[in-house]
C-alpha positions as CSV (number, residue, x, y, z in Angstrom):
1,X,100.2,41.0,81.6
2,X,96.8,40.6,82.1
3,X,94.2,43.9,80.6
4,X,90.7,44.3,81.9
5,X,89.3,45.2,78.6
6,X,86.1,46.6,80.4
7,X,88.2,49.0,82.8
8,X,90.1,50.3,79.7
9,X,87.1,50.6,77.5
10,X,85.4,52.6,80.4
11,X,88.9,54.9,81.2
12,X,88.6,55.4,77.8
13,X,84.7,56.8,77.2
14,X,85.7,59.0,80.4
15,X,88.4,60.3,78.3
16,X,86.6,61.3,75.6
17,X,84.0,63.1,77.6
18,X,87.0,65.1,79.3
19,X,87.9,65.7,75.5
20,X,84.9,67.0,74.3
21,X,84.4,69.0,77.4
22,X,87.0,71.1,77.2
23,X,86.6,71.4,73.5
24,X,83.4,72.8,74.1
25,X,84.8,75.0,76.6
26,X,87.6,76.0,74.5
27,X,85.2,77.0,71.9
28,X,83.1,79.4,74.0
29,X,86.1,81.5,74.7
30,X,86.8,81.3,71.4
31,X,83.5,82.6,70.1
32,X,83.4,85.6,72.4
33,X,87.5,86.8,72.5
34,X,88.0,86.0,67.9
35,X,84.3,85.4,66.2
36,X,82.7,88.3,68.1
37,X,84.9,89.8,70.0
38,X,82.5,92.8,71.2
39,X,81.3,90.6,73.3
40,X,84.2,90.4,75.5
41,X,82.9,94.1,77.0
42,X,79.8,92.6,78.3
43,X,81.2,89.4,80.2
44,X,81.6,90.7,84.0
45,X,81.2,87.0,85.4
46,X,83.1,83.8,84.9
47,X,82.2,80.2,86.4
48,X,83.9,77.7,84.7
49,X,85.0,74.3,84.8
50,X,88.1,72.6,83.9
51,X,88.4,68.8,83.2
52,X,92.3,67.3,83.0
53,X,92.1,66.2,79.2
54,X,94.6,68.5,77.7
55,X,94.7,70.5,80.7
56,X,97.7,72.8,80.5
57,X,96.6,74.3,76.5
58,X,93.1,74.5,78.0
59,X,94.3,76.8,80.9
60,X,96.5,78.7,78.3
61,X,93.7,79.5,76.7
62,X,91.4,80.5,79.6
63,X,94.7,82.4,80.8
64,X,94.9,84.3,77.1
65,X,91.0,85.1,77.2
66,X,90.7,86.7,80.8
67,X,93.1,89.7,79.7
68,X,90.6,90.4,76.8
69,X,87.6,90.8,79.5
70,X,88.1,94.5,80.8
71,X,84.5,94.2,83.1
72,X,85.5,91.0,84.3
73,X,85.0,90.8,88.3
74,X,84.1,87.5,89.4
75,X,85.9,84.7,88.4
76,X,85.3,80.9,89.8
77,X,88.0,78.8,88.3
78,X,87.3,74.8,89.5
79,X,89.7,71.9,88.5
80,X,87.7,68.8,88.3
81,X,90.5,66.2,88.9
82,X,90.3,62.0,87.9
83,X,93.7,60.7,87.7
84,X,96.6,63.2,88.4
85,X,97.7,64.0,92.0
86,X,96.9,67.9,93.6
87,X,100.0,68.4,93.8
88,X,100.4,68.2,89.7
89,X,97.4,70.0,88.9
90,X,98.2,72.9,91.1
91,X,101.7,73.1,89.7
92,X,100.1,73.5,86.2
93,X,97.9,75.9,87.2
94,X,100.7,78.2,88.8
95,X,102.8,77.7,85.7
96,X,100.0,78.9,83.4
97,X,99.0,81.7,85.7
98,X,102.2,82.9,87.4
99,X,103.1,85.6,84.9
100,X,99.4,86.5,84.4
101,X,97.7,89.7,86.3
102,X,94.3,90.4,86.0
103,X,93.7,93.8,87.9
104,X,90.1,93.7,86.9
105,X,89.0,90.8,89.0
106,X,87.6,91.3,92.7
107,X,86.4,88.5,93.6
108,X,87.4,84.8,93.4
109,X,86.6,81.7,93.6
110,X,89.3,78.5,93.8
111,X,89.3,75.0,95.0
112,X,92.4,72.5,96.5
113,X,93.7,72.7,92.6
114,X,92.7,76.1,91.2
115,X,94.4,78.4,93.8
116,X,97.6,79.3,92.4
117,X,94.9,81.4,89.8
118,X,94.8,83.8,93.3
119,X,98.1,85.1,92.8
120,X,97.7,86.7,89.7
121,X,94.5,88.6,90.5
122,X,96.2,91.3,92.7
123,X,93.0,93.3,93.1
124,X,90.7,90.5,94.3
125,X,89.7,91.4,97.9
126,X,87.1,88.6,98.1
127,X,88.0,85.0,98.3
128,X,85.9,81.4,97.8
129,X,88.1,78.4,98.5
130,X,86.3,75.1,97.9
131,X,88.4,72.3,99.7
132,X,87.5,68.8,98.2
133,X,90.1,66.9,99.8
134,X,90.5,68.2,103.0
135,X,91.8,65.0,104.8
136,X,94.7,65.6,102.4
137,X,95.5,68.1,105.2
138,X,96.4,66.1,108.7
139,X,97.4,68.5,111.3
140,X,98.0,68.5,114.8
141,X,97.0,71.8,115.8
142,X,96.0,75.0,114.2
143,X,99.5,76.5,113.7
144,X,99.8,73.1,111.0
145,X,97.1,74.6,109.3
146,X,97.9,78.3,109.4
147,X,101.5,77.5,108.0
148,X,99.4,75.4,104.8
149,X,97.1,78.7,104.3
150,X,98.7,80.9,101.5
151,X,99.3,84.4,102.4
152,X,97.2,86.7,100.3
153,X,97.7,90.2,102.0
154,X,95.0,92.0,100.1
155,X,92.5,89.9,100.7
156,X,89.8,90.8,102.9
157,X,87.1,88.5,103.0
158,X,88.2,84.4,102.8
159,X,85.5,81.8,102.8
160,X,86.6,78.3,103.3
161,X,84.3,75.6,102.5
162,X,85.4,72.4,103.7
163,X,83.2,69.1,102.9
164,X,84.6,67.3,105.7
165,X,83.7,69.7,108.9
166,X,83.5,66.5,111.4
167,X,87.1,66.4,110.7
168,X,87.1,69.9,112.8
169,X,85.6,68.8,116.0
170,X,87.1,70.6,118.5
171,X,89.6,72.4,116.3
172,X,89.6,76.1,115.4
173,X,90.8,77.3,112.2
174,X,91.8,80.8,113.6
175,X,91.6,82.4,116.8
């Protein structure tokens, strides 16, 4: 069995920056829900990145922390993915999240990863969806599509953003 030592020694610096990301992330929520948790009262907007070191306990976490935030309105929640497939990630996310509801929250922002978080913001009326990987999603007409697309009935504004638009030519997402 033949190890590149260089590959390893690179997967594992990249590691250890995931690490210390979400440490540092971890941290922040700490300070403002335990150290000084008056704080949680002023915080009305939350942008926040998610690395997949430790994943599942970081999103615990985030989950525990968004109930303390009673002016929360806007949350953008993006998954930042190296190794594991969608299709894993999202199914972490929706665990963490499915018996959460945060009635506070208006508006959201998800990617390809993060949009199970939707679900458990009942309230949220305004929706950001950041596709990264839209080739992931082959169709051959726009009833493929429509049949991907959660349904969300109380939203009313959805903003897709999808990197590859060339991949649209001549294709309509509704009509």
């Amino acid at each position: 069995m033949y190890v590149d030592l260089e590959e390893h020694t690179k997967l594992s610096k990249e590691r250890e920056k995931e690490r210390v990301f979400n440490v540092e992330l971890v941290r922040q929520l700490e300070i403002i829900t335990v150290r000084d948790p008056y704080l949680a009262d002023y915080v009305k907007e939350i942008n926040i990145e998610v690395v997949e070191f430790s994943i599942k306990p970081v999103l615990v976490e985030l989950a525990r922390c968004l109930s303390l935030f009673p002016n929360l309105r806007h949350v953008k929640i993006q998954v930042l993915r190296t190794n594991k497939a969608e299709s894993s990630l999202a199914n972490i996310v929706r665990s963490v999240f499915s018996k959460r509801k945060y009635p506070q929250i208006r508006s959201v922002g998800i990617c390809d990863v993060s949009y199970p978080f939707l679900s458990a913001c009942p309230e949220a009326h305004s929706v950001s969806w950041r596709w990264s990987n839209f080739n992931q999603f082959r169709f051959k007409d726009n009833f493929s599509l429509q049949a991907r697309l959660p349904v969300w009935p109380w939203v009313e504004k959805l903003q897709l953003t999808i990197p590859s638009a060339e991949y649209l030519e001549g294709n309509v997402l509704y009509s």
